[in-house]
C-alpha positions as CSV (number, residue, x, y, z in Angstrom):
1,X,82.1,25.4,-7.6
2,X,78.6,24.1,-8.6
3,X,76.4,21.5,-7.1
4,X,75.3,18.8,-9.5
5,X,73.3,15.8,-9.9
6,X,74.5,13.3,-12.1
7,X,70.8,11.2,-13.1
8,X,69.9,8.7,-16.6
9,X,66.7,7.9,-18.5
10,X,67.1,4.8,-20.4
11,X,71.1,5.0,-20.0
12,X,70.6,8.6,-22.0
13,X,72.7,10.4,-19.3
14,X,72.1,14.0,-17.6
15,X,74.1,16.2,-15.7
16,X,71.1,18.4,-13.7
17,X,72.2,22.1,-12.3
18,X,69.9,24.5,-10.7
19,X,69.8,28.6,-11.5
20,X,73.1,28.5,-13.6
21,X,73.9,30.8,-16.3
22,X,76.8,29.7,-18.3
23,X,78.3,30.0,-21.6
24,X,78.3,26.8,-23.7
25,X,82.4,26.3,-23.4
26,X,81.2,26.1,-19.8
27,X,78.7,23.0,-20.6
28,X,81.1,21.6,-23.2
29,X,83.7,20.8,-20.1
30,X,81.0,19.5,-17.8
31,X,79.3,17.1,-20.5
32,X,83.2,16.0,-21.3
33,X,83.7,12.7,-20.0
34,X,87.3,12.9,-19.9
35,X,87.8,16.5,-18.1
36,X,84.2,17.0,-16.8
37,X,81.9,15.3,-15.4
38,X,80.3,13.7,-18.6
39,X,77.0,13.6,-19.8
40,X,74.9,13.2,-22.9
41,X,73.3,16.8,-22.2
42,X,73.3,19.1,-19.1
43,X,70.0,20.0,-17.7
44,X,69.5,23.6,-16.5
45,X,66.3,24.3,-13.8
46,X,65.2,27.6,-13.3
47,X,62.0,28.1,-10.3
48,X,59.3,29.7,-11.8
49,X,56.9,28.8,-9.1
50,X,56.5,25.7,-7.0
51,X,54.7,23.4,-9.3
52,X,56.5,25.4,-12.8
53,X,59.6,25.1,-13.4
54,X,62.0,26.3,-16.7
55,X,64.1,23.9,-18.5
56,X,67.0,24.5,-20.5
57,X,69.3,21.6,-22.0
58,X,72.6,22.5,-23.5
59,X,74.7,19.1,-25.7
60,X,77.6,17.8,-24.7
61,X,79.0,19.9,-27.7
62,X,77.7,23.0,-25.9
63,X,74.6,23.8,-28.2
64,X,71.2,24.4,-26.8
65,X,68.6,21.4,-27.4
66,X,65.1,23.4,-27.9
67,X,63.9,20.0,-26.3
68,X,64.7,16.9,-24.4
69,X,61.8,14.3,-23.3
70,X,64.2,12.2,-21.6
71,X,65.9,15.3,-19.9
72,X,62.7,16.9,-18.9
73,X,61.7,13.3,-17.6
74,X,64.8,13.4,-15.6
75,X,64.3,16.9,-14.5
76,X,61.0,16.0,-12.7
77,X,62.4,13.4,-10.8
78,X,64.8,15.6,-9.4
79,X,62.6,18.3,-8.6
80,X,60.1,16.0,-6.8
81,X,62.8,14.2,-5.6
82,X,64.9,17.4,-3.8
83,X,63.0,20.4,-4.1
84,X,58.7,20.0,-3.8
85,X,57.0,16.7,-3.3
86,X,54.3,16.9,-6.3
87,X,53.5,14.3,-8.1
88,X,52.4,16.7,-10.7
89,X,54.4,19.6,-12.3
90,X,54.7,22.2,-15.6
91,X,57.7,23.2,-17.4
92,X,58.3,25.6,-19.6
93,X,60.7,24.8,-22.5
94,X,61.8,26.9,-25.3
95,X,58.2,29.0,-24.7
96,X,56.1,26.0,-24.8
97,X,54.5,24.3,-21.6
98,X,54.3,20.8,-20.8
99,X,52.9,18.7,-18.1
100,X,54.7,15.5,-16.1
101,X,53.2,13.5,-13.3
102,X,55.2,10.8,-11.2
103,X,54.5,7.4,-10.0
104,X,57.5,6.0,-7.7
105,X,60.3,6.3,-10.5
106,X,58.5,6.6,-13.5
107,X,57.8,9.9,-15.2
108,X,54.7,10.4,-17.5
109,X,55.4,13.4,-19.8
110,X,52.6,14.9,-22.0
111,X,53.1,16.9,-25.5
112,X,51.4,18.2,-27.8
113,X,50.5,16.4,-30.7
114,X,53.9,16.2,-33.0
115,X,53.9,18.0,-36.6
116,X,54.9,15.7,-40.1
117,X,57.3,18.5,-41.8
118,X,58.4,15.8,-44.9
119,X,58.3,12.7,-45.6
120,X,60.0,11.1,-48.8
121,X,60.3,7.4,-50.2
122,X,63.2,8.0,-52.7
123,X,66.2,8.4,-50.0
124,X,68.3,11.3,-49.5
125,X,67.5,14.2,-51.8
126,X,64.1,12.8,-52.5
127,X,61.9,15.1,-54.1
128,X,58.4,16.4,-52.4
129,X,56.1,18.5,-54.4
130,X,58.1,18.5,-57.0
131,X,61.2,20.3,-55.3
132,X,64.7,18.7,-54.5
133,X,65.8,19.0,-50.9
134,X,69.8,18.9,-50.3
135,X,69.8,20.1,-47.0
136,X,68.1,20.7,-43.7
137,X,67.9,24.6,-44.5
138,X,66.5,23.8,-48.7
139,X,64.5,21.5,-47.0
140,X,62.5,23.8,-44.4
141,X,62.6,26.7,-46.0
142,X,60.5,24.6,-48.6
143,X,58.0,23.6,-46.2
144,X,57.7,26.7,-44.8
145,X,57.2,28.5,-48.4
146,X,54.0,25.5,-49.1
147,X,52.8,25.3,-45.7
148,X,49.0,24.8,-47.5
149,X,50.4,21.7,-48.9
150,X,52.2,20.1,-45.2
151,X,52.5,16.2,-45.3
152,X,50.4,15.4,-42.0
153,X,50.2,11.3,-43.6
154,X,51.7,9.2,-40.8
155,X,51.7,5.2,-41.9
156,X,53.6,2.3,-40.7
157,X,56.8,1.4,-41.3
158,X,56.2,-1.9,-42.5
159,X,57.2,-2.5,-46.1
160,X,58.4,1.7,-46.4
161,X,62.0,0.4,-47.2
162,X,64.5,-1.8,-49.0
163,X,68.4,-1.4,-49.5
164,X,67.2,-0.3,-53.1
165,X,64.4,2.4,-51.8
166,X,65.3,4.1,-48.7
167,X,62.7,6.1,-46.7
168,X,62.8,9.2,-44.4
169,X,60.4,11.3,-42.6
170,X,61.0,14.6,-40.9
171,X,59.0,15.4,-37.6
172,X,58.9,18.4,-35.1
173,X,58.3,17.1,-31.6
174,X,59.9,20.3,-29.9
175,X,62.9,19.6,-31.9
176,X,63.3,18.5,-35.4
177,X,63.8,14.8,-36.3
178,X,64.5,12.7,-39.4
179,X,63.4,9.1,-39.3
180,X,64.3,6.0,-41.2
181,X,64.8,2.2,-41.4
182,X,67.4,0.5,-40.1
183,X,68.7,-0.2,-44.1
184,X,70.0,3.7,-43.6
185,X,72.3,2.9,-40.9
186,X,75.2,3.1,-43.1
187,X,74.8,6.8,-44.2
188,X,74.4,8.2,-40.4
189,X,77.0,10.3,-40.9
190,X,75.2,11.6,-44.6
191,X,72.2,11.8,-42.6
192,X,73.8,13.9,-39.7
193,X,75.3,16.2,-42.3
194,X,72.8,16.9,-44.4
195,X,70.5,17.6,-41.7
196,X,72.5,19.1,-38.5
197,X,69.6,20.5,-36.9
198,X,68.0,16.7,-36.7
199,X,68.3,14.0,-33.9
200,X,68.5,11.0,-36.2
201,X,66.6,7.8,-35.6
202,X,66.8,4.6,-37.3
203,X,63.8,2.0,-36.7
204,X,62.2,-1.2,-37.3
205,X,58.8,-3.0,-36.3
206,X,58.8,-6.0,-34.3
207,X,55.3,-6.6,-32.9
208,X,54.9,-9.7,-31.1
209,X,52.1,-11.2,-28.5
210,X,49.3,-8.6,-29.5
211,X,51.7,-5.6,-29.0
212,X,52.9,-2.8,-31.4
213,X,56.4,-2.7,-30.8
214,X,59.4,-0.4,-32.5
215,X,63.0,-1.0,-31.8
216,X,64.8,2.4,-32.3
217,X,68.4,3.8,-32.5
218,X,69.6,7.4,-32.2
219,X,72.0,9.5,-33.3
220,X,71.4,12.8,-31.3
221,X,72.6,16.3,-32.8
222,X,75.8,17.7,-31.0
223,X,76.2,14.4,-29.4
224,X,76.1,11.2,-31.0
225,X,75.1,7.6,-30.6
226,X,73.0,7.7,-27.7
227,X,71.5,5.1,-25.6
228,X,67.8,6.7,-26.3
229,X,66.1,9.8,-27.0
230,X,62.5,10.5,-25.3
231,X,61.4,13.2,-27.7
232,X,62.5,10.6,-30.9
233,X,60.4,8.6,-29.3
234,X,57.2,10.7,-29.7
235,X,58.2,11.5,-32.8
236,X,58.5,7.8,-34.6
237,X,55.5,6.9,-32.7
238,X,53.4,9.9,-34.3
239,X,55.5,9.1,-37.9
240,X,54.3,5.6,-37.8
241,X,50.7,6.3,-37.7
242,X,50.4,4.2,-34.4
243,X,47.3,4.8,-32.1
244,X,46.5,3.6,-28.3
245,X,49.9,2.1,-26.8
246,X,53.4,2.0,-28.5
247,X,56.6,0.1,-26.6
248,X,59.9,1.8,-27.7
249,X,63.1,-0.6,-27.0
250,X,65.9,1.7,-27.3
251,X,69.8,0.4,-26.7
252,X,69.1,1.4,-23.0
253,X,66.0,0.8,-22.3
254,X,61.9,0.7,-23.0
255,X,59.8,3.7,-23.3
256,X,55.6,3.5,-23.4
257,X,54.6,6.5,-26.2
258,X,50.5,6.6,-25.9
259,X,48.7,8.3,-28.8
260,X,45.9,10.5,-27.0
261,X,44.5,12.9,-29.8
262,X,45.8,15.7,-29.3
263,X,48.4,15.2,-26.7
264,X,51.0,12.3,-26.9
265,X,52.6,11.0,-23.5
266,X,56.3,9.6,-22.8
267,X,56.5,7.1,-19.6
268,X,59.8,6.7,-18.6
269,X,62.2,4.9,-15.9
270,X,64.2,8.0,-14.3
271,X,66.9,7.8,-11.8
272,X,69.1,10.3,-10.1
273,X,72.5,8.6,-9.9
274,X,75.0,10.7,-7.5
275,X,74.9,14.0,-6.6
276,X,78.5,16.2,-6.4
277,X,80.5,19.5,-6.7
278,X,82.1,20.6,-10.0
279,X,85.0,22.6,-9.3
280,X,85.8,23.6,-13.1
């Protein structure tokens, strides 16, 4: 029997469980909305002390996520919710720390500064540097091999696509992402398969009243559609080249990305939606 908090950031939904060690069939059947609990990841918390804490988030196909922005967003409302009332914490997440602070129900969420790993302007397969990338693995290892020569050219969307002349850009914001326009829609699944390490993101610039505005949608590795993804969110503000304040509208909700230098920050709308035992 486990103890769980069911909680959603942006309608991207969590199952949060303290100090538990389980194998990833385990986490399959509690993300499963039919024979678990159901949840778009489950959110592991492990005390490190009482203002750190370790995060671990595991898909609802049982894979580990090395990062979750929602999640870890989630996570600190729980913790300052049930466990320590600080309106400041650190996590440590797949080695790396990061810092959240909470006002009422919204969680601020700092990061480093995201990396631009490729960007092309030819659609799938594109070509950058002169070398064709056919999938996620090609693709890396390629980067990796002319790390002198790194994209690190964020620009705005505007204009980057037609039907006729698809875009993408890959960006690591804890986890890897590919971003493109909303023409790419239809070839999700192309996207997904060429590159299943990647959360995909599909977006489109609709500034209005003196705001830079980006309306997103998400296709999340090892889970799907989802209703939003924090970390995306850093990531297409950081691809787009925007600076100061950036409004995300995702499916389920708004996020606030700032561009700081150095460090970007998520603010987010948590809540923790039930609490319960899982019997297995």
């Amino acid at each position: 029997m486990k103890f769980f908090v069911k909680a959603q950031t942006n309608g991207n939904d969590f199952v949060i469980l303290e100090d538990c060690d389980q194998d990833f069939e385990e986490y399959k059947l509690i993300a499963d909305r039919r024979f678990g609990i159901g949840c778009d990841q489950v959110v592991v918390i492990g005390r490190q002390t009482p203002t750190k804490y370790g995060l671990k988030f595991y898909n609802s196909d049982g894979t580990e996520a090395a990062m979750c922005g929602n999640g870890a967003c989630a996570a600190a409302l729980y913790i300052t919710t049930n466990i320590e009332k600080y309106d400041e914490l650190t996590f440590e997440i797949s080695g790396r720390e990061y810092m959240a602070t909470r006002h009422n129900n919204v969680i601020k969420l700092f990061v480093e500064r995201p990396q631009m790993l490729y960007t092309v302007i030819e659609g799938i397969g594109g070509r950058r540097n002169g070398a064709q990338a056919q999938s996620y693995t090609e693709l890396t290892d390629h980067v990796a091999a002319q790390d002198e020569q790194r994209i690190d050219e964020p620009a705005n969307f505007r204009g980057q696509g037609t039907s006729q002349t698809p875009w993408y850009r890959m960006v690591s914001a804890g986890n890897q992402h590919v971003i493109c326009g909303m023409e790419m829609l239809g070839v999700v699944t192309d996207l997904a398969q060429q590159f299943p390490e990647c959360n995909v993101h599909f977006v489109e610039n609709i500034d209005g009243n003196d705001q830079h505005i980006i309306r997103m949608k998400t296709f999340e590795r090892g889970v799907g559609w989802t209703m939003s993804c924090g970390s995306g969110a850093l990531a297409v503000v950081f691809a787009d080249g925007a600076e100061g304040i950036t409004k995300i509208i995702h499916d389920g909700g708004v996020s606030i990305v700032e561009n700081h230098g150095d460090l970007f920050s998520l603010s987010v709308e948590s809540r923790l939606v039930f609490r319960g035992e899982f019997y297995g």
